[in-house]
DRENKOLMAR-443305 format. One record per residue (C-alpha): residue number from 1; x, y, z. Coordinates in Angstrom, 1 decimal, padded with zeros to 4 digits. Example, Ala and Ser with C-alpha at 12.3 -4.5 7.8 and 13.67 -1.06 7.14 Angstrom:
DRENKOLMAR-443305
{1,{012.3,-004.5,007.8}}
{2,{013.7,-001.1,007.1}}
//
This chain:
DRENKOLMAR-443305
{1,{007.5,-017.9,-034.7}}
{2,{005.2,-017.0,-037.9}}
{3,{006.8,-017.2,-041.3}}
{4,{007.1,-012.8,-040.7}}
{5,{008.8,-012.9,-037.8}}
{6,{005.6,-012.1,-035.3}}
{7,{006.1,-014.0,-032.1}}
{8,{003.8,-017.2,-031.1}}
{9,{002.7,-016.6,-027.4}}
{10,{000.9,-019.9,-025.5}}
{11,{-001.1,-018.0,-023.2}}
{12,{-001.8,-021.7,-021.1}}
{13,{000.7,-024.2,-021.0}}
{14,{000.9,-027.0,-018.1}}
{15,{003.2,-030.1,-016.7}}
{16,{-000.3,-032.2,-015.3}}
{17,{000.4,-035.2,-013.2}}
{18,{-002.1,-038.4,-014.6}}
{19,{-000.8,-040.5,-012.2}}
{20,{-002.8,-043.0,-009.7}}
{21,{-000.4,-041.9,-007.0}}
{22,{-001.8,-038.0,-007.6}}
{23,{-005.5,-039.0,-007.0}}
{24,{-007.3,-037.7,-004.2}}
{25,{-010.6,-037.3,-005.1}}
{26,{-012.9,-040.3,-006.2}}
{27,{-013.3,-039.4,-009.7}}
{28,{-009.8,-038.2,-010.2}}
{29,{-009.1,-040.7,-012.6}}
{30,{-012.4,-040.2,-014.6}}
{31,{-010.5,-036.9,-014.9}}
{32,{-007.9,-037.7,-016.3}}
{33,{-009.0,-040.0,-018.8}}
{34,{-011.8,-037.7,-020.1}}
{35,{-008.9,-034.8,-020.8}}
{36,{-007.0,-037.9,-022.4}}
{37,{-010.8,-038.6,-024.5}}
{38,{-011.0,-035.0,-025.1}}
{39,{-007.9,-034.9,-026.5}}
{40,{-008.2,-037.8,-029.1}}
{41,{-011.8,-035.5,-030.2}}
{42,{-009.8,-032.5,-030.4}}
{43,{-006.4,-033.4,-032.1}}
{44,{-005.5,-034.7,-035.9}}
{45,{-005.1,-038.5,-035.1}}
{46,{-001.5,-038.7,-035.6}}
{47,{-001.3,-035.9,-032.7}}
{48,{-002.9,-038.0,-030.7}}
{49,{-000.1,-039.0,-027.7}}
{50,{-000.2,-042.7,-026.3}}
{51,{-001.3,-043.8,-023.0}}
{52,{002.4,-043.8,-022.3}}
{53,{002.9,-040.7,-023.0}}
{54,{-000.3,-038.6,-021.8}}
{55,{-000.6,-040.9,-018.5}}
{56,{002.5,-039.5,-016.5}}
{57,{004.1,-037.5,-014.4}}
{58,{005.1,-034.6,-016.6}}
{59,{008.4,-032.5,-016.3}}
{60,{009.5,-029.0,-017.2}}
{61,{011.9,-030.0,-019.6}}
{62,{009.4,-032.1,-021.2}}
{63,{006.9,-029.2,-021.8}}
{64,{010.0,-027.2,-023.1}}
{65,{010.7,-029.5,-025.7}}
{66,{007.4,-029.8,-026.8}}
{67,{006.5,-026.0,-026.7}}
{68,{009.9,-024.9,-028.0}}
{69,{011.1,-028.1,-030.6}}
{70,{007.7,-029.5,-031.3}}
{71,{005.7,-026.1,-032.1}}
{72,{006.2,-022.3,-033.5}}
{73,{005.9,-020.9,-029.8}}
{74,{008.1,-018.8,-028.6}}
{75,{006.5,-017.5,-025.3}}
{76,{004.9,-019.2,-023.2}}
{77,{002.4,-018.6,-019.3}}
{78,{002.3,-021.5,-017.0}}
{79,{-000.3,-021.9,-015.2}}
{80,{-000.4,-023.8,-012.2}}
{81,{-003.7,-025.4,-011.0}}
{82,{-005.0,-025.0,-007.4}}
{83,{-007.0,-028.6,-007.0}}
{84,{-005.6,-030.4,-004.6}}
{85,{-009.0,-031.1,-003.4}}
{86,{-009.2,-033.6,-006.9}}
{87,{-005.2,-034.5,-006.7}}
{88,{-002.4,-034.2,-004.5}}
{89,{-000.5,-031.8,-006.1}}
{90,{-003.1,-029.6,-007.7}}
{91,{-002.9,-031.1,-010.9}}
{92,{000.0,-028.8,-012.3}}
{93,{002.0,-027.8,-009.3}}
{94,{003.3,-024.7,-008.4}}
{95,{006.7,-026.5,-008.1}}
{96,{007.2,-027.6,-011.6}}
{97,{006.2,-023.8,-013.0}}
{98,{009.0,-022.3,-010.7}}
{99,{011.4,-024.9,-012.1}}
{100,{010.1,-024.1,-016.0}}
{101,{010.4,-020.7,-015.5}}
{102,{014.1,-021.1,-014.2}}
{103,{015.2,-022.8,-016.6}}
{104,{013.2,-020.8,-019.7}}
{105,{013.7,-017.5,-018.8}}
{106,{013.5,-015.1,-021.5}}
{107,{010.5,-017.6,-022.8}}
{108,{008.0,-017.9,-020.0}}
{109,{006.2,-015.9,-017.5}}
{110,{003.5,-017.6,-014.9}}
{111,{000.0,-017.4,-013.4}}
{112,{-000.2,-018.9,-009.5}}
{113,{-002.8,-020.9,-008.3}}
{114,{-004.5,-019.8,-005.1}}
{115,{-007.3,-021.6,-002.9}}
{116,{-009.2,-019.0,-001.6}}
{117,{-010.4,-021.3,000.8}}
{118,{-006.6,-021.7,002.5}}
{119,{-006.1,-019.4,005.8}}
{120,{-003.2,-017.6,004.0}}
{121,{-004.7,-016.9,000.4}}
{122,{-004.4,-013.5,000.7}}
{123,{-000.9,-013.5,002.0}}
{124,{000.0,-016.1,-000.7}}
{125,{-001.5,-013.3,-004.0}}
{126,{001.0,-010.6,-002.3}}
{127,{004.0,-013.1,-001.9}}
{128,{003.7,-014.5,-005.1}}
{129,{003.3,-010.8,-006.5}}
{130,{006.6,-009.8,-005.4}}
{131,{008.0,-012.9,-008.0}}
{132,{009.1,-011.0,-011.5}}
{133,{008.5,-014.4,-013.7}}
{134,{004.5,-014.1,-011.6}}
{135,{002.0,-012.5,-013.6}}
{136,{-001.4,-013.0,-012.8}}
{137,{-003.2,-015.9,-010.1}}
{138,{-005.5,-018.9,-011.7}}
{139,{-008.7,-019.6,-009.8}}
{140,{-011.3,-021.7,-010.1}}
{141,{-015.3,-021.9,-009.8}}
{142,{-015.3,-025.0,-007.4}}
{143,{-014.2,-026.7,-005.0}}
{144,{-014.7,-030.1,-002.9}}
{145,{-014.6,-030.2,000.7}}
{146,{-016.2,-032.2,003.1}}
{147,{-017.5,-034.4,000.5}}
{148,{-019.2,-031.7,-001.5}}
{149,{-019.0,-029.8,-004.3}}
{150,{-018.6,-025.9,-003.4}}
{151,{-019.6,-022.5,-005.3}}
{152,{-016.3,-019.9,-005.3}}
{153,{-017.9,-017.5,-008.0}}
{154,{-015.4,-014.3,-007.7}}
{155,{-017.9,-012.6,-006.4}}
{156,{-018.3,-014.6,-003.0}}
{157,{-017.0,-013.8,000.4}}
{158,{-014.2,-016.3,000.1}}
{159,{-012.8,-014.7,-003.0}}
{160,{-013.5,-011.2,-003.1}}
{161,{-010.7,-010.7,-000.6}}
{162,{-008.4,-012.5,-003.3}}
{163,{-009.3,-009.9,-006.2}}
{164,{-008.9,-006.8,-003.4}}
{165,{-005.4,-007.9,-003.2}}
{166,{-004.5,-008.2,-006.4}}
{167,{-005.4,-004.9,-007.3}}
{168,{-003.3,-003.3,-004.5}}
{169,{-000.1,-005.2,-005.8}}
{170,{001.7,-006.1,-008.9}}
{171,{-000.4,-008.7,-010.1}}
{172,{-002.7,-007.5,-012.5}}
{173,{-004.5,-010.4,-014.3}}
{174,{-006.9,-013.0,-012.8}}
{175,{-007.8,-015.8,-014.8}}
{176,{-010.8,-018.1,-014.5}}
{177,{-011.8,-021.4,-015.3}}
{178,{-015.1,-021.4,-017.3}}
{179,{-015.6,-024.6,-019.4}}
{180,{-017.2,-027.8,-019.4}}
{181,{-018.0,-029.0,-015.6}}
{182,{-016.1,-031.1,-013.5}}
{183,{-016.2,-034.3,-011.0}}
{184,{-019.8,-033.4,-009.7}}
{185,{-019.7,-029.7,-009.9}}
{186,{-022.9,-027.9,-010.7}}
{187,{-023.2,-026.4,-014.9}}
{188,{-024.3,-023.4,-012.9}}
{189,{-020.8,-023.1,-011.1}}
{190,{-019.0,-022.4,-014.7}}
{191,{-021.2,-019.8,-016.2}}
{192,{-019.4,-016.3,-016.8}}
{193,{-022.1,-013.7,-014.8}}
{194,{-019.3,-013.4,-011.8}}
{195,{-016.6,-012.0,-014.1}}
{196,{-018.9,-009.1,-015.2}}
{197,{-019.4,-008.6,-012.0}}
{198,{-015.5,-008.3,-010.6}}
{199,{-014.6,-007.0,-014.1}}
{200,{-016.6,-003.6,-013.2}}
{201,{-015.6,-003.5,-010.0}}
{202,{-011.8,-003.6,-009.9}}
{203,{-011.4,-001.8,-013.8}}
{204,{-007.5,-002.3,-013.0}}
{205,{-007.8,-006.1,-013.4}}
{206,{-007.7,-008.3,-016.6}}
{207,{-010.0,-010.9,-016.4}}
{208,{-009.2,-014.1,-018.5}}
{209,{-012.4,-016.6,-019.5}}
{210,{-010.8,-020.0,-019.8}}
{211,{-011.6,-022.0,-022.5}}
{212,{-013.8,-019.1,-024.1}}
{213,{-016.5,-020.2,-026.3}}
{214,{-016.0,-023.7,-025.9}}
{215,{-019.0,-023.5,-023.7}}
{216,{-021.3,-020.0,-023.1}}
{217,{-020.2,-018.3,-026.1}}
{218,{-022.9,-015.6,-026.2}}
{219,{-022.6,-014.8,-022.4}}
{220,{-018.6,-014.6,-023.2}}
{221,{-019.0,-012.2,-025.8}}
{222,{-021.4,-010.2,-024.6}}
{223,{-019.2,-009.9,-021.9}}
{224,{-016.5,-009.2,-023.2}}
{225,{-018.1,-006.4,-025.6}}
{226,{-019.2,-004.5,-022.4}}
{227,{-015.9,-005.2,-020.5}}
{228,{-012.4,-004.1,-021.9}}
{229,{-010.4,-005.7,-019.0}}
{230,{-012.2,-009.4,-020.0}}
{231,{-009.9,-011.1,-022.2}}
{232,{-010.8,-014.5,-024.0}}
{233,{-008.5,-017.4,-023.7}}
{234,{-008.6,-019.7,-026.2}}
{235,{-007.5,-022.9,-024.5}}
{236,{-009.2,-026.2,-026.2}}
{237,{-011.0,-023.8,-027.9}}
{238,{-008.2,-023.4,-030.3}}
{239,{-008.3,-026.9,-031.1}}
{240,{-011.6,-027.1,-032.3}}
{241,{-010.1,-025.3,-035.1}}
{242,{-008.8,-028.5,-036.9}}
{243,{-011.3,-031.2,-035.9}}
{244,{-014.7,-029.1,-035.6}}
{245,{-013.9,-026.2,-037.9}}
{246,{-017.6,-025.5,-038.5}}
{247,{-017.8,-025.0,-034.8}}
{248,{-014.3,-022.9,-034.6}}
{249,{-015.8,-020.6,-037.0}}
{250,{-019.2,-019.8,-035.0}}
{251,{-016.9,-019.2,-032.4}}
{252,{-014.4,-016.9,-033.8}}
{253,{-017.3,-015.3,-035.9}}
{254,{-019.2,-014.2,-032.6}}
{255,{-015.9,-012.7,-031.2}}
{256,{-014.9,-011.0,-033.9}}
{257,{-018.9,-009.7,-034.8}}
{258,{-019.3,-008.6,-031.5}}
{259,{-015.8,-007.8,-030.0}}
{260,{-013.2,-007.8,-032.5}}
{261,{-009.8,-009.7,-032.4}}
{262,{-007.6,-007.7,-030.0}}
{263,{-009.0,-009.7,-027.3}}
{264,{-008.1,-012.9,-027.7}}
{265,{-005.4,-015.3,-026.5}}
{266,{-003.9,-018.2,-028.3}}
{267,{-003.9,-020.8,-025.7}}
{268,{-002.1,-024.8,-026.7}}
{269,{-003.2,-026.5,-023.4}}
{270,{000.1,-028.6,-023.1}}
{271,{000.9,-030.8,-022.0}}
{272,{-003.1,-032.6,-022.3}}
{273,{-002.7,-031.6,-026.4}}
{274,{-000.2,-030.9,-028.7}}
{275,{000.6,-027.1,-029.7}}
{276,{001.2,-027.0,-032.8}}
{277,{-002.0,-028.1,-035.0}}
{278,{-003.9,-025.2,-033.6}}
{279,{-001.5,-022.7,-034.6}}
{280,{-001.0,-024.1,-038.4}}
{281,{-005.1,-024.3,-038.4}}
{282,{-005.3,-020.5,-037.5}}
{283,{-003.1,-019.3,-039.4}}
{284,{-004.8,-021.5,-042.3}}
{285,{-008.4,-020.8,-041.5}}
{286,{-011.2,-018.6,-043.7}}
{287,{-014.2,-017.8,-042.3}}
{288,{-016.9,-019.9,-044.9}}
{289,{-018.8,-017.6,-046.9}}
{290,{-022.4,-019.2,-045.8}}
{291,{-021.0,-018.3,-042.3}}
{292,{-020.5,-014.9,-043.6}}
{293,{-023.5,-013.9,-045.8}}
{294,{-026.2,-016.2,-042.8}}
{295,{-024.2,-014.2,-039.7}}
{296,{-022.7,-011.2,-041.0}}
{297,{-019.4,-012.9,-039.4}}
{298,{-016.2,-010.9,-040.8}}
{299,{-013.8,-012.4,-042.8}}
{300,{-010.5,-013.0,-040.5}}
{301,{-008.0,-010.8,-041.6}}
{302,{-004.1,-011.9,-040.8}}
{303,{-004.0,-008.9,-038.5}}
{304,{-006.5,-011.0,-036.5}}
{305,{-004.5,-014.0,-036.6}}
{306,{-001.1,-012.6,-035.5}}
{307,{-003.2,-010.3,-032.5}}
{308,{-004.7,-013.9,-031.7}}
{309,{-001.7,-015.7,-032.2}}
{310,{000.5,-013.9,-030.1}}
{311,{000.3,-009.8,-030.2}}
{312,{-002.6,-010.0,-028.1}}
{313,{-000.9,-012.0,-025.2}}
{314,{002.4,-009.7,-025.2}}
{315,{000.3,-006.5,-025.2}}
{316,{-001.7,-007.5,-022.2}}
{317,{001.4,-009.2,-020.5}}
{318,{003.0,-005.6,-021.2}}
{319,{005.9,-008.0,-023.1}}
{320,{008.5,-006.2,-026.0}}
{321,{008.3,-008.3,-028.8}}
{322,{011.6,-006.7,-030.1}}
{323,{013.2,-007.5,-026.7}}
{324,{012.3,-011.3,-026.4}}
{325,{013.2,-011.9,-030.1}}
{326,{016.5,-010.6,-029.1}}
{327,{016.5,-012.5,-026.1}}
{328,{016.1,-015.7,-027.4}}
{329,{018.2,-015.3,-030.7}}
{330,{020.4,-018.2,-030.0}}
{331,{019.5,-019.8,-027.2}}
{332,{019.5,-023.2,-026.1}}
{333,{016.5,-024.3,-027.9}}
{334,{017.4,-022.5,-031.1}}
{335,{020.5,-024.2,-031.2}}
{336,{018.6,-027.4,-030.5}}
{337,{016.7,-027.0,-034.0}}
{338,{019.6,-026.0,-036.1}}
{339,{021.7,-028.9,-034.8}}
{340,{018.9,-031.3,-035.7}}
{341,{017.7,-030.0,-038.9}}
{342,{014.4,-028.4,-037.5}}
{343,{014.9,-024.8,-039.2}}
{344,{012.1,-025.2,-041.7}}
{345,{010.1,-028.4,-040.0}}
{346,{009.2,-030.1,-036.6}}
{347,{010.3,-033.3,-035.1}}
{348,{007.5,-036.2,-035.2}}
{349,{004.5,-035.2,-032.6}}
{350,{006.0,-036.4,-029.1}}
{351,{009.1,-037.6,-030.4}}
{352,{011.3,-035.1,-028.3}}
{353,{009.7,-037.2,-024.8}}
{354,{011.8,-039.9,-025.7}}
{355,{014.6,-038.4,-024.7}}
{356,{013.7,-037.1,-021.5}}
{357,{011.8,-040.2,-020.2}}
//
């Protein structure tokens, strides 16, 4: 929560699996060590976890604590990941999202993975819609089968049927990986021209960018600008806030030129990175001047950062700030932080997985 009382809302939160036993895929492991590598460029050293830490099997509690002891959020949206083409259980399973929801309930909401490649995707978007805690469905641009690397831009065959069901049911946001490439994959497989296309075709949907602006800004704004229902999500972008700040603010300065701020999501990307220096560098960051007077970039009001930080995510999730502060007045993990001392302060980064280990 911000010093005034506005809620913090991680719009992307995960329990990953970087465990040998998960790997399918041949280069599953240089997966997971180049989100451990991408994590040591992207965090404050002493936010940096250790290889005992980051290479595990991660729990729902775990991610708790460290979203709800170690940070300012408040709310947070699971998503699960749908590559169990890479690993065996997707990455971030389904399972483990059910369970943090169950337990976190007045805290947490959750997109679904789907495979639109599976015989029963469309069944699994109107099953999964019928879930209260089940907000949106996560996709992603490829896929490997058969000892390939496949195309599944939203606008193919295989995933058009996926979008036309989400419109007819409760589900109303689709989120998309678009970021650096993986395994193999073609660059050409990430790029954002598919979303414009679904975005004006089903007006109904909310279309999230993943990872907005870390890679294809000016496609991603220009998008966005033309698009009301595509939203930015911040995840690892975020980051770049404390450890690339010149590049955070090129970012943020395109958005906010060309878009405004009522668009984007806060995103931490737990459990690959720690939540909490990405908030305090928001909330902390000025645009430069030279930025300002060479671009005509805004200066970034605190209006921006509390839409950014959180009043973005509960407007689109159609969320009651008054109702969730309510909610969780007391709770389990507010008591946790008065009983320890943490009313004012945070435990040391990844101290709370020590207990749960």
């Amino acid at each position: 929560m911000l010093a005034n009382g506005d809620l913090v809302v991680d719009s992307v939160s995960h329990c990953f699996n970087h465990t040998p036993e998960n790997h399918k895929h041949p280069h599953a492991q240089r997966w997971d060590d180049e989100t451990y590598e991408l994590g040591e460029k992207l965090l404050p050293d002493e936010y940096v976890p250790s290889e005992d830490v980051f290479y595990r099997n991660h729990q729902p509690e775990e991610l708790a604590r460290l979203l709800f002891l170690e940070s300012q959020i408040d709310y947070s949206v699971y998503h699960s990941l749908p590559l169990d083409d890479y690993f065996h259980d997707g990455y971030v399973s389904r399972e483990k999202g059910f369970e943090f929801c169950e337990q976190n309930p007045d805290r947490t909401s959750m997109y679904v993975d789907i495979n639109p490649l599976e015989d029963d995707a469309v069944e699994q978007v109107e099953e999964y819609a019928k879930r209260d805690i089940v907000e949106g469905i996560k996709l992603y641009p490829s896929r490997y089968q058969n000892g390939q690397d496949l195309s599944l831009q939203l606008t193919e065959d295989a995933v058009w049927p996926i979008l036309e069901a989400a419109a007819d049911s409760d589900v109303d946001t689709v989120a998309m990986h678009k970021f650096i490439p993986f395994a193999t994959a073609p660059v050409r497989y990430f790029r954002t021209d598919d979303v414009e296309d679904a975005a004006l075709s089903f007006p109904d949907i909310n279309f999230e960018i993943i990872h907005a602006g870390f890679s294809f800004l000016e496609e991603t704004a220009f998008a966005m600008a033309s698009h009301d229902n595509i939203y930015g999500n911040l995840e690892n972008t975020a980051c770049l806030v404390n450890t690339r700040p010149r590049k955070f603010a090129k970012i943020l300065g395109e958005f906010l030129y060309w878009v405004g701020s009522d668009r984007l999501l806060f995103s931490s990307g737990a459990t690959a990175l720690h939540p909490q220096p990405p908030i305090e560098g928001i909330w902390n960051f000025e645009m430069p001047e030279d930025l300002q007077a060479e671009y005509d970039y805004p200066e970034v009001t605190k209006e921006d950062k509390r839409n950014i930080l959180g009043g973005n995510a509960l407007r689109m999730l159609d969320k009651d700030p008054d109702e969730i502060r309510s909610n969780i007045e007391g709770d389990r993990w507010e008591q946790l932080r008065e009983e320890q001392g943490l009313t004012d302060s945070f435990p040391e980064p990844w101290s709370t997985y020590e207990t749960t280990v």
